[in-house]
N, C-alpha and C positions, 0 to 999 in steps of 0.2 A: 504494500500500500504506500502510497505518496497523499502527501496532502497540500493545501493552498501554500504554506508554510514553507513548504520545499521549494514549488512554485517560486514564491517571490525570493527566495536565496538564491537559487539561479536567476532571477532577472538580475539582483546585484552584481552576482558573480559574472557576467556576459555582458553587460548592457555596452561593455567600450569595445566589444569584441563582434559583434552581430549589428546588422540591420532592423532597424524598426520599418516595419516593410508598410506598405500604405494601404488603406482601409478604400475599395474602389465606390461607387453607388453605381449599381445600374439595377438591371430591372424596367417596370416601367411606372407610370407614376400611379399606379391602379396598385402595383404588384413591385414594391420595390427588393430589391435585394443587393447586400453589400457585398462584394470578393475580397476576400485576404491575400493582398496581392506576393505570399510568400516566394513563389518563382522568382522574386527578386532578391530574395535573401545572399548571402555567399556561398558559391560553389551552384545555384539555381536548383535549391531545396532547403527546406525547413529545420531539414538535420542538422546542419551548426550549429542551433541554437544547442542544442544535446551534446554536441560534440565537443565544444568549448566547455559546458558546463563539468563533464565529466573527467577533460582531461586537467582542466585548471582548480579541479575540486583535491582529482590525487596527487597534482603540483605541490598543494596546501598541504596534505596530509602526510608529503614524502612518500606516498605509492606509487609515482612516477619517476625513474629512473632516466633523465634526459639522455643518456649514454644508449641506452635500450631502447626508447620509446614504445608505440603504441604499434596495435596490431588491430586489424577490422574485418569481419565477414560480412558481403554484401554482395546484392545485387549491381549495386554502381554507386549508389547515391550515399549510403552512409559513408561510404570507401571516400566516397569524393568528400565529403562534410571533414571527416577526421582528416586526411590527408592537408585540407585545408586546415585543420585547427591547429596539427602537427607543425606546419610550416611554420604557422604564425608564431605559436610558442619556442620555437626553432628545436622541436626534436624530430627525430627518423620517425617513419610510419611504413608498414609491411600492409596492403591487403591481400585479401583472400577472396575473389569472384569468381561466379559458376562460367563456366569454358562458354558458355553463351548468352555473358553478358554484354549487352547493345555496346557495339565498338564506338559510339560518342562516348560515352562513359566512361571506358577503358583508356580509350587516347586523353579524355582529360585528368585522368588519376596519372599517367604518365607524363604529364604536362605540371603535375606536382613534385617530379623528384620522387616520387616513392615507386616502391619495389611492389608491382602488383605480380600476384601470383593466381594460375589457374587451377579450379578446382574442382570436379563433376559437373551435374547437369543441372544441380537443386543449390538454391542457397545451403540447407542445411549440408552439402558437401562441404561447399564453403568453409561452414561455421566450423564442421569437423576437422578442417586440416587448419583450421586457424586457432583451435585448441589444442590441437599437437603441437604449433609453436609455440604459443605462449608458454608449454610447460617445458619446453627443452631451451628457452629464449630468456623467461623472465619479461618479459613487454605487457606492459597493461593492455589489459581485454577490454575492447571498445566497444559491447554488444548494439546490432544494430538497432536494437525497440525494446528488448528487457533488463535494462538495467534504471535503479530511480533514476540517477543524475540523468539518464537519456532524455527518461519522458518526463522529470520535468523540466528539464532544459528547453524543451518541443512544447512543455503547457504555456511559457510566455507569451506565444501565441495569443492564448486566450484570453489573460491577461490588457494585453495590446488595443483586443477587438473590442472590452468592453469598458477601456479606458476610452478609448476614442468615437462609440457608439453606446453609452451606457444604457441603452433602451432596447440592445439587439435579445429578442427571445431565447432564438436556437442560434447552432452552430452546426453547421451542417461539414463532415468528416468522413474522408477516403480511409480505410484499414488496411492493416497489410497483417505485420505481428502486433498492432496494438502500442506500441509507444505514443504515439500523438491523440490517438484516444485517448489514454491512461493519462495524459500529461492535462489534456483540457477538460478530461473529468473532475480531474483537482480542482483544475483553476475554476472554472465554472461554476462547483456546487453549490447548489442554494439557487444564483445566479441567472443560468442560463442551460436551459437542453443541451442534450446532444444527439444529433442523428447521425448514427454509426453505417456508414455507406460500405456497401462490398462487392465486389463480382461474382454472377455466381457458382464461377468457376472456382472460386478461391474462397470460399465462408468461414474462415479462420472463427470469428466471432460469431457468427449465427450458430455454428455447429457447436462450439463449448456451451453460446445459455440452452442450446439445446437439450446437453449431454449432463451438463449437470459441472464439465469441467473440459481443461483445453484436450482438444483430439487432435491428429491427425487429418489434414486433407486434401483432397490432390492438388496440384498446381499446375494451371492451365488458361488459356485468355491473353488478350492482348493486355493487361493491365498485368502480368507475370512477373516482369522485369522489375516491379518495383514495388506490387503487392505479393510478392508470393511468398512469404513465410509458409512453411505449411500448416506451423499451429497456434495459436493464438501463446501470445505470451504469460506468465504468472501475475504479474504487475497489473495489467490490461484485465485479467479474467476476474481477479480483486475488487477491481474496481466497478468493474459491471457487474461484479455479485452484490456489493453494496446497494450498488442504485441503480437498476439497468436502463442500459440506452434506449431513445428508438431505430429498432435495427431493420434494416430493409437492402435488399437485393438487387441489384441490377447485373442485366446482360450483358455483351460485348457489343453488340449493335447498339444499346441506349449510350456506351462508352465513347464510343466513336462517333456516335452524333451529338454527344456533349463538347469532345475534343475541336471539333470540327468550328459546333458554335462559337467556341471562345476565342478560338482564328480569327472566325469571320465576322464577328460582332465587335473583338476586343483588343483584337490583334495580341493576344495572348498566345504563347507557345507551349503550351502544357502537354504535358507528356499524358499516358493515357492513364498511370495512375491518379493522377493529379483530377482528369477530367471525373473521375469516378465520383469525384463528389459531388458535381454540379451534376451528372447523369440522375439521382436518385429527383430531382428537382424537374429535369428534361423530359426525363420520361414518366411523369406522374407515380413515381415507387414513395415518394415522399410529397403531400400535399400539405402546403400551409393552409392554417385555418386565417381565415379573414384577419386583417390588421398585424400578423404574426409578423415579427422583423428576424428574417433570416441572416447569417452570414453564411457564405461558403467558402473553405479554406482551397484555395491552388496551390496544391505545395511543392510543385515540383515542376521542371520546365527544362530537365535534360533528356532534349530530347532532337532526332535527327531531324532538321529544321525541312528538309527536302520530303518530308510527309506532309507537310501542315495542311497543301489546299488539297492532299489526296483523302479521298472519304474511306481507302482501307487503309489496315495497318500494314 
């Protein structure tokens, strides 16, 4: 469990290190609705904010060894986040990515100086060979969505949204492993909903309130790359056992013609997990009730820019 409290230690801890990213209005004036415009944060994802907080927390506690540094399993983006925080704080960084992670993402972890290393097919190969270093290395483990300092490094976010919209209802959220849920559950309780968005290729979260706890489930969909944990995280399943989300499903057709709109409407480049959040919106999986003030988080925008006016993935 993480609480508001963590939250706001990590705004402290970051606040010289991260983008305060801008709060957009659109919608229309019947039916408004705000974007969290994080695709602009550093590295073009939301994960800095986590990535700084966790490394400059065991900076503090001397569990970061500058000589060793840090080590990351990901699909591309948290690799990229910590790579990036690595830099700043100027120590070494190792990742760990599945042999078919999207080569923008690849070529900009190597555009960091660090040693990205290939791993299976699935993040969790990733995470596997990136726990056999850390135990023969000594390098602090930079989990990509279950560790606190990640999500709440990732809950500032929420923070941000209703510092600067103090009236927004919901918050409307892409899932993958659950760090950015878990983080803006924090931040928000009391506050402000949360609508927990998934593919439903990938229902990390649907399938644990299901089950009762996190399962296993496959990994598949164009939002893969960047939602595919296969299981929901500890932190994330805590937190929706407390207070559950509202949780809703979407397709990969509703994905891509969420992607698609934010191009064409907003000239926003969001990668397809990113679009997963405004899709439960798109494709009616999530309807506001009258007057309801939504936000919806884009958290991510690495992505191959030569797709954007293509309507496949």
């Amino acid at each position: 469990m993480i609480t508001r409290d963590d939250v706001l230690a990590a705004e402290r801890r970051i606040s010289k290190h991260v983008r305060r990213t801008p709060l957009l209005r659109g919608g229309s004036s019947s039916a408004p609705l705000w974007l969290k415009c994080e695709f602009l944060q550093h590295t073009g994802v939301f994960k800095a904010r986590g990535a700084f907080n966790r490394q400059l927390a065991a900076l503090e506690r001397g569990e970061l060894d500058p000589a060793v540094g840090v080590v990351a399993a990901s699909g591309g983006n948290a690799g990229l986040a910590n790579a990036y925080a690595a830099a700043a704080l100027g120590v070494p960084a190792t990742v760990f990515v599945p042999e078919n992670a999207p080569r923008v993402k690849v070529e900009r972890l190597l555009a960091y100086k660090v040693t990205v290393r290939q791993a299976g097919a699935e993040y969790i190969d990733a995470y596997e060979a990136a726990q056999e270093y850390v135990a023969q290395s000594g390098a602090l483990f930079c989990h990509a969505y279950d560790q606190p300092e990640i999500a709440a490094g990732a809950g500032t976010i929420a923070e941000e949204i209703l510092q600067d919209e103090p009236g927004i209802d919901t918050i409307v959220v892409a899932v993958g492993g659950g760090g950015l849920y878990a983080g803006l559950a924090a931040a928000a309780a009391g506050r402000a909903r949360i609508v927990a968005v998934e593919p439903v290729s990938i229902p990390t979260l649907h399938a644990a309130l299901a089950a009762g706890r996190p399962v296993d489930v496959t990994v598949s969909g164009v939002a893969a790359d960047s939602l595919g944990a296969r299981r929901l995280g500890d932190i994330a399943f805590s937190m929706a056992s407390q207070e559950p989300p509202v949780s809703v499903l979407v397709n990969d057709d509703a994905i891509i013609a969420a992607r698609a709109q934010l191009w064409s409407e907003y000239r926003i480049p969001a990668e397809y997990g990113a679009a997963t959040a405004l899709a439960a919106l798109t494709s009616g999986a999530y309807v506001p009730q009258k007057d309801e003030r939504v936000a919806v988080i884009i958290c991510g925008a690495n992505t191959d820019p030569c797709t954007l006016g293509d309507p496949t993935p």
